[in-house]
Structure formats: C-alpha cells, structure tokens
N, C-alpha and C positions, 0 to 999 in steps of 0.2 A: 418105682417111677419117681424120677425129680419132681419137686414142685417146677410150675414155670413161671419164672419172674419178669419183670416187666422192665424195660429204659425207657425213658423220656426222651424224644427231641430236640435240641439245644436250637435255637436258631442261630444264622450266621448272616443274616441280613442288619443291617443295620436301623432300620425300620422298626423291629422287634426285638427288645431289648435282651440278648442274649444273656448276660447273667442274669436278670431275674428268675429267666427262665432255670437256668443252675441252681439258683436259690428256693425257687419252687418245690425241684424237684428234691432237695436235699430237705427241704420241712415234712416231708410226706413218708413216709417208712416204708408204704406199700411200693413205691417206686425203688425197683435197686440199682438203676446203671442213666446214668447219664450220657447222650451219645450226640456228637455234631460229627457232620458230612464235612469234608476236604473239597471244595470246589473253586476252580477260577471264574466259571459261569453257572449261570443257574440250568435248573431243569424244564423251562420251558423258553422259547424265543422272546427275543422284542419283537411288539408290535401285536402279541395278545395281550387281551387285560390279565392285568398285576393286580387287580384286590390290592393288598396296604403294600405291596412291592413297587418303588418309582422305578425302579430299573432291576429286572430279574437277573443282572450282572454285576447288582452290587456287593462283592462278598467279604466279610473277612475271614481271618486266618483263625482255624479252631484253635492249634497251639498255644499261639497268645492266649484267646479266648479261653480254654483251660486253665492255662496259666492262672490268669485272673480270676476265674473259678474256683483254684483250687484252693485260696486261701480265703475266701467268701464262703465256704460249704465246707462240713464237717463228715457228713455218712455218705452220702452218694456215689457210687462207683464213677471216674469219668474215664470217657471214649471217643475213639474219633474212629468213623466207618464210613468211608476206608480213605487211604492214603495211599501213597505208590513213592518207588523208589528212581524215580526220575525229577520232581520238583524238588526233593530236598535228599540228601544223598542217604545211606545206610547208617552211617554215624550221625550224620546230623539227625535224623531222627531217634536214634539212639537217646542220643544227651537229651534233645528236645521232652522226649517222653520220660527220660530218667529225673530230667528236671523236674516234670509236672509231679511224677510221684512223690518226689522230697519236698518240695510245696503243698502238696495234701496229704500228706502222712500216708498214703496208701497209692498200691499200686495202677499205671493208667492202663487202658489198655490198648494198645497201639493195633488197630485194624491195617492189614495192608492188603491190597490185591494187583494186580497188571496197571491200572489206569482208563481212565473215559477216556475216548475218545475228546469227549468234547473239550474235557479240561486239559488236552494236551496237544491234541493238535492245531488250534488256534492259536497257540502261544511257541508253533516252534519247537516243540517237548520232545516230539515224536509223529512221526508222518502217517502213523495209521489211520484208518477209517474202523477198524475193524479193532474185537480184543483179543483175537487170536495171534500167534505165533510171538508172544513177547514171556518167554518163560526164558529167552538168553541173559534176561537182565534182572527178572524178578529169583528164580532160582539162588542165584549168589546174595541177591540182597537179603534173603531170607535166612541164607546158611549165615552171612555175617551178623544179621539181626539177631536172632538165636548164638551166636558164639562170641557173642560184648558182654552177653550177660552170665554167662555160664563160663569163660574163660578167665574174665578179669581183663579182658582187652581194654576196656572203655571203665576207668577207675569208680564214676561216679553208681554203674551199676551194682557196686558194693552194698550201697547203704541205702540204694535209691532205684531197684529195680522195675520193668512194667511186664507185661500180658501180651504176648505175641498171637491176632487172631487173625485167619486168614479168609479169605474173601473167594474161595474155591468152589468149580463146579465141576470141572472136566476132572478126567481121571488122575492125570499128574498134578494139577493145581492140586486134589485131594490126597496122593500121596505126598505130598510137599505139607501136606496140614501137617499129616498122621508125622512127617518125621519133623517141625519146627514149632510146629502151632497149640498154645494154652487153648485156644479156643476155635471152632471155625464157624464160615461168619457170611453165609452165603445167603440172597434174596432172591424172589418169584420164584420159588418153585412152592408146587403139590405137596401136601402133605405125603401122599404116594412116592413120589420123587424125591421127597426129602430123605426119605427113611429108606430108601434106597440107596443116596448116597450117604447117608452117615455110612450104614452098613461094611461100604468097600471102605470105608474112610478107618472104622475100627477096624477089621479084617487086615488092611495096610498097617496099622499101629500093632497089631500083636505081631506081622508076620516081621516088624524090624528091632521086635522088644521092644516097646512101647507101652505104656498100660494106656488102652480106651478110652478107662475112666477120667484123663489127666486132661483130655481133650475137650472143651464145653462147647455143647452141640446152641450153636446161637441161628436168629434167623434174620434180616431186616429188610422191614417189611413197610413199603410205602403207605398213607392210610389217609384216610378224610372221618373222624371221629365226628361224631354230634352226639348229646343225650337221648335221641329219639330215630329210627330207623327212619324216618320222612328227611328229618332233617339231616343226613348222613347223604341218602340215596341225590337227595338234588344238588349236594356238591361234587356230584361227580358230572354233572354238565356244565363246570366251570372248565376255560381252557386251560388255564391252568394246572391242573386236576390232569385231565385229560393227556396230556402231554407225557406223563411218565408211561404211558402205551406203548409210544415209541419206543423204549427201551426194553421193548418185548420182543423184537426184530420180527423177520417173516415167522419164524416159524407160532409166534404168537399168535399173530393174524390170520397165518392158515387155519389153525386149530377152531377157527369159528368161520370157515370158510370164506375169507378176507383177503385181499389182497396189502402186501404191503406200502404205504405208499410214496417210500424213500428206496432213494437208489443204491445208498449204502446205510452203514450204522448211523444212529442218530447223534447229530451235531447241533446243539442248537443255533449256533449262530449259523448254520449254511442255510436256515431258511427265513430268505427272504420277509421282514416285516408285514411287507403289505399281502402276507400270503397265511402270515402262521394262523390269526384266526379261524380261517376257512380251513385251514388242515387239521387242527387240533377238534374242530366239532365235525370234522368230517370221518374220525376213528368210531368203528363201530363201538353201539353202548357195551357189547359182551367182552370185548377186548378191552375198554375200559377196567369193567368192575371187576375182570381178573386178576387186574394189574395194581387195584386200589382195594385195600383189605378197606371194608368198610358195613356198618350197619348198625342195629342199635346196640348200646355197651351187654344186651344177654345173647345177638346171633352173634358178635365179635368174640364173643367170650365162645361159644360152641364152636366158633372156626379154630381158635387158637387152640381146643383142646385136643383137635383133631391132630395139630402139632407134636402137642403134649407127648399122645400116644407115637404118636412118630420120633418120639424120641429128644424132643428141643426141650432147653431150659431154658432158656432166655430168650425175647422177643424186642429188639425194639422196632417203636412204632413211631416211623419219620413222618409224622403227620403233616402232607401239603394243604389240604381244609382250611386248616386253621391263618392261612395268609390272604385267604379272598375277599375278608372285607373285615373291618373292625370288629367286630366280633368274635372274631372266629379263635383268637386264645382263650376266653373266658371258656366257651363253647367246648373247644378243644379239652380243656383241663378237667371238665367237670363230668365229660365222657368219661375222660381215663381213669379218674379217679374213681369212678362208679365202675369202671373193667377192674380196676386194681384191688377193688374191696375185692369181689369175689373168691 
C-alpha cells in the first residue's frame, strides 16, 4: 500500500495572498503537491456572507499564479484541479503547463475535466446546465494533450514536460483516464465508490496495455480544517461552507432523504442575491457534512485512511473554512500540518 500524501490549497482570490500560500507550502516537506482551482466564479453566490471574500467572483488565473510560483518555491509539486478544454485551447494549455514546468525545474500537473457549469456558462463557453454529454470536445482535447508530449508535436515538451490528471467519474471519462491520464483526479465520492472506480479504471488500463501502476489514484476533496473537532464542526454553518452541497446534485440530497432545491446544476450566479443566504442555510446539515470532509486533524486523519485502503495516494484538501473570517488561514495551516505530521 502507498503512503498517502497530502496537497495544499493555493488560493486564487485576491484577498488572500496566493503565493504565500505557494511558499508556505514549499517550507513544509510534509506537504507534497501544491494545488489551485481554475474558476471564473466562485463557489458560493453574491449576496451570502464572504468572510475575508469582498466579492466571491473575484478570481485570478492559476497559470499565471503558478507561473509566479514556480520560481518562488523549490520542492513542492504544483497543480491546477481542474481546467477544461474550452477557456483556453489544447495547445495553449500545453505550452502554458510546459512553461510552468521549465520555470520550476519539475514537472506541473495539468488537471483537466468537462467544465462547471458555472464557469462556462455565464461567460458564453458553453450553454450547459448540466456536465453531462460534453465528451465531443473533451475526448480529442485529451488525445491531443497526451500526444504534444509523447510526439514532439509541441517542441517545448522536450525539455519541459507536465502530468496529465484527469477529472473522471463515469465509465468512459474513466476509460479516457486508463488510456491518457498520469494521474486521476476525481472528488465526493465514498471511500466504497472510490475503490470501485479505480478498479474498472485499472481493469480499463491493462485491458489496452497500460500498466495500473502508471496511473495515480488522486482525490479532491472540499474541507473546512480547524485544530479541534468543535472548531471544524461550526464552520460548517457558514453559508459559505455550506454552498459546495449544491454540487452534490439530487442524487446527493436524496441519499438523506432531501429534496433538491434547484431546478437544474448549480450555477452560482443564477441565484438571485437576495435569496442565496436563505438557500444555502436551508441545505440539510447531513448533506452538508458529506460534502465538507472535516473534523479534528485525528477523525480527518481516520477518514482519509479509509481512502488510503481504497486505494488513493494523494489528497488534496481545497479547504473553504479557512476564507470565513480572518483567521481562518492561521487556523487552516496549523490543522494540516498536525494531519500532515501523522
């Protein structure tokens, strides 16, 4: 059995200084992977409180923010989970990622999956609500992503190669891992369910010559850390907090007997400001706390091992907690680093 290692956070708000965070993680040896979200909007609406967020659609762009990372930090792997092949093409991310690796001596790892809804259809991207049926566009970007680096199509992946992880949960998103993907890279699911799909995921990898092992079984996993289970458990009554439930869809909400309470995938900007408070505390607390890995750094550590045996090596932990009020990175850091000794 792997060990299973840890990534950090990056943030991409401007409010909270995103390289330090880089820099953080890179002083710390117990942390191995550095990781920033791809987003045009945030994960919860305007018009719930933002904790240090003035505007939960403030974002920038990881890219850059690697960039600049990568020549600031010496050991820490960096990442971006996830990206999509619609805001910036299959070559531009290419070079993009090829660049970051020749800027930090080591390679990035380039997460890709379908796309949010939210970050694409408010901009025009793509007219879904839903993240189903978009394997017309993601399929090829994936064969071309995998074949710049292994052809010599795209010159700079000579000297300057990155990490192809994918963002899979359905069956061919997972044979699409097994046949392009260094790593895969999927979030909310069971330990049960996890280890279930790696399973067809290597079973897919040998049946097209593949070796399994080439594959790393990754998870990312939303979270509100504290040093102390009290203090963990009550930021999950932040709306903030609260709001990554949504992206648990119905079938989430049924499983505790719930009703969903959107009429399609979750969009943040389709809900109305003067409404999002009262929806976001209105998600049952059980739908909640499935959706937010969280408790003191020794039950997080018992849930994570339950991973473990399912198979994952690597965890990162997108910690929202830590934006709800001034405190909450101090807070944040000194949790993980008490998970990371372990």
């Amino acid at each position: 059995m792997h060990p299973l290692t840890l990534g950090a956070p990056i943030s991409v708000h401007p409010q909270v200084d995103p390289l330090d965070d880089l820099q953080w993680a890179d002083r710390h040896p117990q942390i191995e992977g550095a990781w920033l979200i791809d987003h045009l909007q945030g994960w919860f609406p305007r018009g719930a409180p933002g904790g240090v967020l003035d505007d939960p659609h403030q974002l920038l762009d990881p890219l850059s923010l690697l960039a600049a990372g990568a020549v600031r930090t010496e050991r820490v792997t960096l990442g971006v989970a996830v990206t999509d092949p619609l805001r910036r093409s299959s070559v531009a991310l290419a070079q993009g990622a090829s660049t970051i690796s020749w800027l930090g001596h080591r390679p990035m790892r380039l997460g890709l999956g379908v796309g949010d809804p939210g970050q694409l259809r408010p901009f025009g991207l793509h007219p879904g609500r839903e993240r189903t049926g978009r394997l017309t566009y993601l399929r090829p970007a994936l064969r071309q992503l995998d074949d710049l680096r292994t052809t010599g199509g795209l010159g700079i992946t000579a000297v300057a190669g990155y990490e192809l992880y994918v963002a899979a949960h359905g069956p061919r998103m997972l044979e699409l891992t097994a046949a392009h993907g260094d790593g895969w890279l999927p979030t909310t699911l069971s330990p049960r369910v996890y280890r279930e799909k790696l399973d067809y995921l290597r079973a897919h990898a040998e049946s097209i010559g593949r070796d399994p092992a080439a594959i790393r079984p990754t998870l990312f996993a939303w979270s509100a850390l504290a040093p102390t289970g009290r203090e963990s458990r009550a930021l999950l009554a932040h709306p903030s907090v609260r709001a990554v439930a949504l992206y648990r869809g119905p079938a989430g909400f049924s499983a505790h007997g719930a009703t969903y309470p959107l009429d399609h995938g979750y969009i943040p900007q389709d809900i109305p400001a003067e409404k999002a408070t009262d929806l976001l505390t209105s998600i049952p607390d059980a739908v909640v706390a499935d959706a937010v890995l969280h408790g003191s750094p020794e039950e997080v550590r018992e849930q994570l091992q339950e991973y473990r045996e399912a198979g994952c090596e690597h965890v990162i932990l997108n910690d929202i907690g830590r934006f709800t009020d001034p405190e909450g990175t101090a807070r944040f850091r000194e949790a993980m680093l008490s998970l990371a000794r372990s």
